[in-house]
N, CA, C and O atoms as a MOPAC input file, in Angstrom:
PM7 MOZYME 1SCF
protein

 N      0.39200 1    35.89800 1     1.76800 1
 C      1.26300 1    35.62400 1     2.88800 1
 C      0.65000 1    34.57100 1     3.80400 1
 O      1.41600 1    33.85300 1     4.44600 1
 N     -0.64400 1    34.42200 1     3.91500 1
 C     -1.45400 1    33.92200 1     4.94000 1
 C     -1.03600 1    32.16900 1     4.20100 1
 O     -0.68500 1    31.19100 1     4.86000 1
 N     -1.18700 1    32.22500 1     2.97800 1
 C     -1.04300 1    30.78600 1     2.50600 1
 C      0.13600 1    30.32300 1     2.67400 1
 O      0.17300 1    29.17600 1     3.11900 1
 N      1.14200 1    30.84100 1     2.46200 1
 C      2.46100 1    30.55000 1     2.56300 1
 C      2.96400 1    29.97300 1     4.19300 1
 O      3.61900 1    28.97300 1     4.48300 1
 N      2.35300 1    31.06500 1     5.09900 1
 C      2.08900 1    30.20900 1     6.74500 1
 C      1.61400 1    28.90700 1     6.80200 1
 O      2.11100 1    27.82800 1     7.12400 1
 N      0.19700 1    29.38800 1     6.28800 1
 C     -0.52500 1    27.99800 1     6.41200 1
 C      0.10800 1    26.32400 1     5.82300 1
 O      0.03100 1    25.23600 1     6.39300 1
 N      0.79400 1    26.72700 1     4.32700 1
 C      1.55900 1    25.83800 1     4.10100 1
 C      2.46100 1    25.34800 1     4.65800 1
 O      2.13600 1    24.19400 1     4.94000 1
 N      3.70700 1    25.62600 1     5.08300 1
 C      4.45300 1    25.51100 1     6.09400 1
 C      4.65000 1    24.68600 1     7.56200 1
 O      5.39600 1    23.81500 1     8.01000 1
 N      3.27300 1    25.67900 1     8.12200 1
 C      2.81400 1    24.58500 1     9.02200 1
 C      1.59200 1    22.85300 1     8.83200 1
 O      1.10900 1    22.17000 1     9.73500 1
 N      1.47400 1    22.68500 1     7.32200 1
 C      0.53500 1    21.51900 1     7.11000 1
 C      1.94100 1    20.75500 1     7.18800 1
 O      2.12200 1    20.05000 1     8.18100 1
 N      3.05800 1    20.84800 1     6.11800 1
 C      4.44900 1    20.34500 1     5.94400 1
 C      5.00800 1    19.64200 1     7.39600 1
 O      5.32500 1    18.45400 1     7.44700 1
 N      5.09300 1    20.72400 1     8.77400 1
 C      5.53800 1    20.55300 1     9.62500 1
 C      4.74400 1    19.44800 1    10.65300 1
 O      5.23800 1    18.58800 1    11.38200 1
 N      3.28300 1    19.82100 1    10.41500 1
 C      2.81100 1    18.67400 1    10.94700 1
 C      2.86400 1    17.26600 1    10.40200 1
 O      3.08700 1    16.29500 1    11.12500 1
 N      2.66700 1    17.19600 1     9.20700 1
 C      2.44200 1    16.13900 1     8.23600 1
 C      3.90400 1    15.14200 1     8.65900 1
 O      3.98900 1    13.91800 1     8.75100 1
 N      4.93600 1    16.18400 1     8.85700 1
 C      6.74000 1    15.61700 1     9.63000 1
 C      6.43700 1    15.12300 1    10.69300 1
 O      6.96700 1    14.09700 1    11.11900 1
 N      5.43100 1    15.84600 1    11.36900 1
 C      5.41200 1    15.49800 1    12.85500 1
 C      4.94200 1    13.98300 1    12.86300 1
 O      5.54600 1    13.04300 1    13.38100 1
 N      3.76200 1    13.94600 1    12.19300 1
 C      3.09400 1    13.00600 1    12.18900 1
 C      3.92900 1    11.32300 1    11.18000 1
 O      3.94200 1    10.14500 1    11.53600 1
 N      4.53900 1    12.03400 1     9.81700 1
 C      5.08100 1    10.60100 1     9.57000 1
 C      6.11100 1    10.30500 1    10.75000 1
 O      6.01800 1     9.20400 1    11.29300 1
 N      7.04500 1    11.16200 1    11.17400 1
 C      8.10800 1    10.30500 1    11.82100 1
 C      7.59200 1     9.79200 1    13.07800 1
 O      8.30000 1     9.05800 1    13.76700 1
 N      6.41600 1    10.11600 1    13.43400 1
 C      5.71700 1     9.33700 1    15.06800 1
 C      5.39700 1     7.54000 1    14.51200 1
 O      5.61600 1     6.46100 1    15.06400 1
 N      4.69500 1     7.97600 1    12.96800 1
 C      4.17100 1     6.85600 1    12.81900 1
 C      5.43000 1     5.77000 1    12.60100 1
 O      5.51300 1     4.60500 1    12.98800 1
 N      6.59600 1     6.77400 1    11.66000 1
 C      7.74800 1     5.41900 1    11.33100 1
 C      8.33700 1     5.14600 1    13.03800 1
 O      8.87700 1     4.06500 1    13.27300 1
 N      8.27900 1     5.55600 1    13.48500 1
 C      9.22400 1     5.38000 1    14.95900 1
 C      8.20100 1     4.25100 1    15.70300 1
 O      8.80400 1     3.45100 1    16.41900 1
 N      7.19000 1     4.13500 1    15.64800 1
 C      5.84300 1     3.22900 1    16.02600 1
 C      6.16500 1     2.23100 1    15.28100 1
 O      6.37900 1     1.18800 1    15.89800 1
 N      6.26700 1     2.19900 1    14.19900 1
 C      6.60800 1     1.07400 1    13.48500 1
 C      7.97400 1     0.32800 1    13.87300 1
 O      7.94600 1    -0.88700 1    14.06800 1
 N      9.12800 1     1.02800 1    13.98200 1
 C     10.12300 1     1.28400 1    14.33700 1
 C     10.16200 1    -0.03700 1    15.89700 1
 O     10.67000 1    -1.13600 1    16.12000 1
 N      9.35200 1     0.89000 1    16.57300 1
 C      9.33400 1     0.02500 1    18.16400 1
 C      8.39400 1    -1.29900 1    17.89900 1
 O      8.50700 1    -2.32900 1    18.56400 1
 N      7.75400 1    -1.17700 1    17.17400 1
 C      6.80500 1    -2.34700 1    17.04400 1
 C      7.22400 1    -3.40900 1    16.50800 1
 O      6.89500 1    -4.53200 1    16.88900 1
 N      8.39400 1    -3.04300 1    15.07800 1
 C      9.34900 1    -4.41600 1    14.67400 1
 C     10.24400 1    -4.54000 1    15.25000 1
 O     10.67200 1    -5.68400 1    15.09500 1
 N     11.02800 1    -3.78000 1    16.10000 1
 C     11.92900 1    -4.41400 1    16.79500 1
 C     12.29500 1    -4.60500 1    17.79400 1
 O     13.36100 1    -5.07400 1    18.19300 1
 N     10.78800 1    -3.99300 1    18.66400 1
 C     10.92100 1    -4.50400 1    20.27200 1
 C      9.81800 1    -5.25500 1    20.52700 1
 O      9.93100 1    -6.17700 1    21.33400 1
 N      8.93900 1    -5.08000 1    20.08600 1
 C      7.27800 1    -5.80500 1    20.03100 1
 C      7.60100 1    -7.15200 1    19.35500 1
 O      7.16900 1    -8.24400 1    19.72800 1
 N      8.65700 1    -6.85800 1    18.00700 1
 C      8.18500 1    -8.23700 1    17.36300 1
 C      7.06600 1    -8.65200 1    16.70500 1
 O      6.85400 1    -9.82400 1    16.39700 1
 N      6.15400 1    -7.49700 1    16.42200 1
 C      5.07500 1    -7.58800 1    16.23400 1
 C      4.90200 1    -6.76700 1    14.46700 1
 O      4.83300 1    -5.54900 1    14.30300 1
 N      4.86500 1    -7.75500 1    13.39400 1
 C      5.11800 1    -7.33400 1    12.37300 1
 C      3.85600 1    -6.35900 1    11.68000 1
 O      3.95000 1    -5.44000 1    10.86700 1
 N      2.58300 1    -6.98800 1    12.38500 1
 C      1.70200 1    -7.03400 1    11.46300 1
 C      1.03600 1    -5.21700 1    12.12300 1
 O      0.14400 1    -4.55600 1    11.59100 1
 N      1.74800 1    -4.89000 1    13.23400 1
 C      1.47700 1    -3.51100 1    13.94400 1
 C      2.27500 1    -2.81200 1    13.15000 1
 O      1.77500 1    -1.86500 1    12.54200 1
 N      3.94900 1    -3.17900 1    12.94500 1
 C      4.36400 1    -2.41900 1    12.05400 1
 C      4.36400 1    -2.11800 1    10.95500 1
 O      4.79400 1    -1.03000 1    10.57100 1
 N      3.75100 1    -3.25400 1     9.98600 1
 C      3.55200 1    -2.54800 1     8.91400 1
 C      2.15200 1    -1.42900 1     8.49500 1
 O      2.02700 1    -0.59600 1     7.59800 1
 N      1.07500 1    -1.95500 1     9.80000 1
 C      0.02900 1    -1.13000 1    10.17000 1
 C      0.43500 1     0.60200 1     9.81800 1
 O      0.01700 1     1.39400 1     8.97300 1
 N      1.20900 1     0.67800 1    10.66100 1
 C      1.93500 1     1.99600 1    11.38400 1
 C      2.56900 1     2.97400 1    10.03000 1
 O      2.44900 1     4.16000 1     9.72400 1
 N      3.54700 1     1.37900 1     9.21300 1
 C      4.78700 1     2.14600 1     8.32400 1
 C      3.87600 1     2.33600 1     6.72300 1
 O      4.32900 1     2.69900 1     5.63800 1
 N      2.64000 1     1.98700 1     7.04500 1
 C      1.82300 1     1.93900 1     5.64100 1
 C      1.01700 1     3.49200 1     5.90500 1
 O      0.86600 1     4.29000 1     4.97900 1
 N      0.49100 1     3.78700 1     7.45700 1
 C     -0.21000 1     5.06100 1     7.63900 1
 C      0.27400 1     6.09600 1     7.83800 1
 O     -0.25700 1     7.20000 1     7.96700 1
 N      1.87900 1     5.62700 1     7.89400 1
 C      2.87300 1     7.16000 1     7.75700 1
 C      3.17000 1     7.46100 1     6.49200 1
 O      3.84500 1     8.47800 1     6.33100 1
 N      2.66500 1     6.49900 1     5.00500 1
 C      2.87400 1     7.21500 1     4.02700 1
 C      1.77100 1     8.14100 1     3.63200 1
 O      1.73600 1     8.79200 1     2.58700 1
 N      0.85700 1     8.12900 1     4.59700 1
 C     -0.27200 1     9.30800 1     3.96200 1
 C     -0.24400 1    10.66300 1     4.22700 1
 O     -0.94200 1    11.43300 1     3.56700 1
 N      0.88800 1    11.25900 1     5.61200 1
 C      1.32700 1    11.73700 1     5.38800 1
 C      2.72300 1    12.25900 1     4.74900 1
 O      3.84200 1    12.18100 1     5.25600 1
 N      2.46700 1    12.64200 1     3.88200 1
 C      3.83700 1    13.18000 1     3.07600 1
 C      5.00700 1    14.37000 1     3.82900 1
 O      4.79900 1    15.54400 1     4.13500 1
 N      6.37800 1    13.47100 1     3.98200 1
 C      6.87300 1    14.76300 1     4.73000 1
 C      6.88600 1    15.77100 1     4.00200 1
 O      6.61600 1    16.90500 1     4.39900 1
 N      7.22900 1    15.44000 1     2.75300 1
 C      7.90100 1    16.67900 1     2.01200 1
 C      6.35700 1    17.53000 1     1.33600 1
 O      5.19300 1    17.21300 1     1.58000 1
 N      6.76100 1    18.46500 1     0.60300 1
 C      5.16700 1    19.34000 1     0.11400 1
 C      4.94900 1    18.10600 1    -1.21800 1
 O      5.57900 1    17.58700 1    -2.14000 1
 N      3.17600 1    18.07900 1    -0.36000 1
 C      2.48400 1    17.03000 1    -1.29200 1
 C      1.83600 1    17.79100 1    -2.40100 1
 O      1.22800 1    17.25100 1    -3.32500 1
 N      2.00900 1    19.14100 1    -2.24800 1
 C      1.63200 1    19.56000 1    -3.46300 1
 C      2.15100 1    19.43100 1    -4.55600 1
 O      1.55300 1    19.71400 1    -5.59500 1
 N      3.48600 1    18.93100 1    -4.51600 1
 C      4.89300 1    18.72700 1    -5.38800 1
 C      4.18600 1    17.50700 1    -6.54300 1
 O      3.53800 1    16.63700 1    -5.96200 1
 N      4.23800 1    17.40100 1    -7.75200 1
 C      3.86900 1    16.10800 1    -8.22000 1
 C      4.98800 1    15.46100 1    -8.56600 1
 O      6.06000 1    16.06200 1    -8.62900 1
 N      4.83400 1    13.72200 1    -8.92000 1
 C      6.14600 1    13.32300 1    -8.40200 1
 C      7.22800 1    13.41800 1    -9.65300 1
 O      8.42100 1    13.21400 1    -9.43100 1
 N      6.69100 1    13.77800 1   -11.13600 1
 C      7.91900 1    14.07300 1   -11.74800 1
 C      8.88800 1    15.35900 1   -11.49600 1
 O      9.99300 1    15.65600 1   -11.95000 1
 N      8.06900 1    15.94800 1   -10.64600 1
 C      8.96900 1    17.33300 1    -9.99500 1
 C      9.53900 1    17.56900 1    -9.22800 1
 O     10.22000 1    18.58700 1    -9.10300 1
 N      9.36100 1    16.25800 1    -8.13500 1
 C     10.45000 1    16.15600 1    -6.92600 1
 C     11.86200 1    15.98100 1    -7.39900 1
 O     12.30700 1    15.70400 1    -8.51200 1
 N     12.44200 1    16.21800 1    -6.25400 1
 C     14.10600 1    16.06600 1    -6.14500 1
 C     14.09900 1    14.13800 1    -6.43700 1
 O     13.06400 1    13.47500 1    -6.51100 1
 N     15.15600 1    13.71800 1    -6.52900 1
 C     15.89400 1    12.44800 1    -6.59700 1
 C     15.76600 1    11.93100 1    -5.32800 1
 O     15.17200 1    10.87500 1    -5.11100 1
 N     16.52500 1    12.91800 1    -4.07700 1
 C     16.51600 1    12.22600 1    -3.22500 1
 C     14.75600 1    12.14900 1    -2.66200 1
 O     14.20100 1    11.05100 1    -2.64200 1
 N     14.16400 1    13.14500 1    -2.32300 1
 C     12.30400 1    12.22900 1    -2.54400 1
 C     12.07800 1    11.36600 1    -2.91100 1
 O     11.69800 1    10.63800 1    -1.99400 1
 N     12.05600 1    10.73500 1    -4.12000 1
 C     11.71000 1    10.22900 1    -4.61600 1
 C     12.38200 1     8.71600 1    -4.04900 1
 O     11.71700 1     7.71700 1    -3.77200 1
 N     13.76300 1     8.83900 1    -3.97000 1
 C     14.10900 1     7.81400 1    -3.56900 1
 C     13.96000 1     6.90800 1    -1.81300 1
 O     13.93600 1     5.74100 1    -1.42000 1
 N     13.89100 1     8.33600 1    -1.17600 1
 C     13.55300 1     8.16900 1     0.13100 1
 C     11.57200 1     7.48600 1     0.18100 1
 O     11.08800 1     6.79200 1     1.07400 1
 N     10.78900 1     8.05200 1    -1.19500 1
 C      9.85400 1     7.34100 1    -0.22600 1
 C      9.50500 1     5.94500 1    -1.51200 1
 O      8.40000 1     5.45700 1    -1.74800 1
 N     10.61500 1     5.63500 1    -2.05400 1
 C     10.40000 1     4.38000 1    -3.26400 1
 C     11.23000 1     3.26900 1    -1.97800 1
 O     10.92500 1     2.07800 1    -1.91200 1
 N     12.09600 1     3.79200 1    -1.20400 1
 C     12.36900 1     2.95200 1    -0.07500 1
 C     11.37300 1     2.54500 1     0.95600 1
 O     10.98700 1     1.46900 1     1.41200 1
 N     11.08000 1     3.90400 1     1.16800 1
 C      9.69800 1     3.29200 1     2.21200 1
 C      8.70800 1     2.28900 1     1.95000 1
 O      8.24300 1     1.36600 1     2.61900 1
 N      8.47800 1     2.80800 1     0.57100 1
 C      7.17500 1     1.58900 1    -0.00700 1
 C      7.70000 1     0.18100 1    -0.16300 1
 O      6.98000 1    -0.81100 1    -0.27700 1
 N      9.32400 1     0.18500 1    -0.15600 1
 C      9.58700 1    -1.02200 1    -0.57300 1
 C      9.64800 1    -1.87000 1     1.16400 1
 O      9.65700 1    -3.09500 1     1.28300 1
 N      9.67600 1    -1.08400 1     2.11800 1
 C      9.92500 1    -1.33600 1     3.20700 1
 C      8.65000 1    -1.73100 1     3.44700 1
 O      8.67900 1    -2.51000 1     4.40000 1
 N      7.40400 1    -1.55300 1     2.99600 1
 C      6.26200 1    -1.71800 1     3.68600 1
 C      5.85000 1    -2.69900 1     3.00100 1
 O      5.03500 1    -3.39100 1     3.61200 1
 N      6.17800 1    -3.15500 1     1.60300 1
 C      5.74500 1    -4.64700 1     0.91100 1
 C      6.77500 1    -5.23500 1     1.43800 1
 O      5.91100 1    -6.01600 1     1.83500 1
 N      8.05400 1    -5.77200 1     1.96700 1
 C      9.07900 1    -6.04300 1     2.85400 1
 C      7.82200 1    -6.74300 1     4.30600 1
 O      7.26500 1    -7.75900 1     4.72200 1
 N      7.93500 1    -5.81900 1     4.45100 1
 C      6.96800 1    -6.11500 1     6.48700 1
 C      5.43200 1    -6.85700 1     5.32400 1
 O      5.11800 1    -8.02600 1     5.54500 1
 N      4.96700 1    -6.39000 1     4.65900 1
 C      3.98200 1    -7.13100 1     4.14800 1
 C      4.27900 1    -8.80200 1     4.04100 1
 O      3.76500 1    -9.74200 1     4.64800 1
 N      5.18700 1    -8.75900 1     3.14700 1
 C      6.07300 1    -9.95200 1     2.72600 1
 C      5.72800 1   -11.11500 1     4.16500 1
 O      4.85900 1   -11.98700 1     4.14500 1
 N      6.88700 1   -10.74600 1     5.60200 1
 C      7.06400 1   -11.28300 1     6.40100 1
 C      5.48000 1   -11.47700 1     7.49700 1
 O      5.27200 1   -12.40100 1     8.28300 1
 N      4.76100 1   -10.54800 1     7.26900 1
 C      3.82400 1   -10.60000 1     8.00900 1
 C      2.74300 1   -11.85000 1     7.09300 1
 O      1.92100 1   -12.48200 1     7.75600 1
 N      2.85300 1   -12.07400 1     5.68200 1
 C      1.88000 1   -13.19100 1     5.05400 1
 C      2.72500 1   -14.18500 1     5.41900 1
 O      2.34600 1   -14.95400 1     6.30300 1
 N      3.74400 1   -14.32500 1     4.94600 1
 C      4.74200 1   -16.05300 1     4.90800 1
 C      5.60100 1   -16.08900 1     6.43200 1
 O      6.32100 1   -17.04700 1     6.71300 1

């Protein structure tokens, strides 16, 4: 039982923590203007995983998978604009 808590709340923080970082990123490309903060930001919110990182990725759902094959594409995107 104790693990099942404990899990739960790593999940909830790990949420807490990507959506601070995408929302940072968030304010940083489009009020800052400042690309090279946001992709800083939208590259260190993929380390936390919202969803359970214990999951491996042929076992996730579709939509996972697709939600964070967007993100990554979003962060070579801000990569992109921040070299050229």
């Amino acid at each position: 039982m104790q693990t099942g808590v404990k899990k739960r709340t790593d999940i909830r923080f790990n949420r807490i923590l990507y959506t601070g970082f995408v929302l940072i990123a968030a304010w940083s490309y489009f009020f800052s203007k400042d690309t090279g903060t946001a992709l800083a930001n939208l590259g260190i919110a993929l380390a936390f995983d919202p969803f359970s990182p214990e999951v491996s990725w042929p076992q996730r759902p579709l939509f996972q998978r697709i939600w964070l094959g967007v993100h990554i594409i979003l962060v070579f995107a801000l990569l992109f604009l921040t070299i050229f």
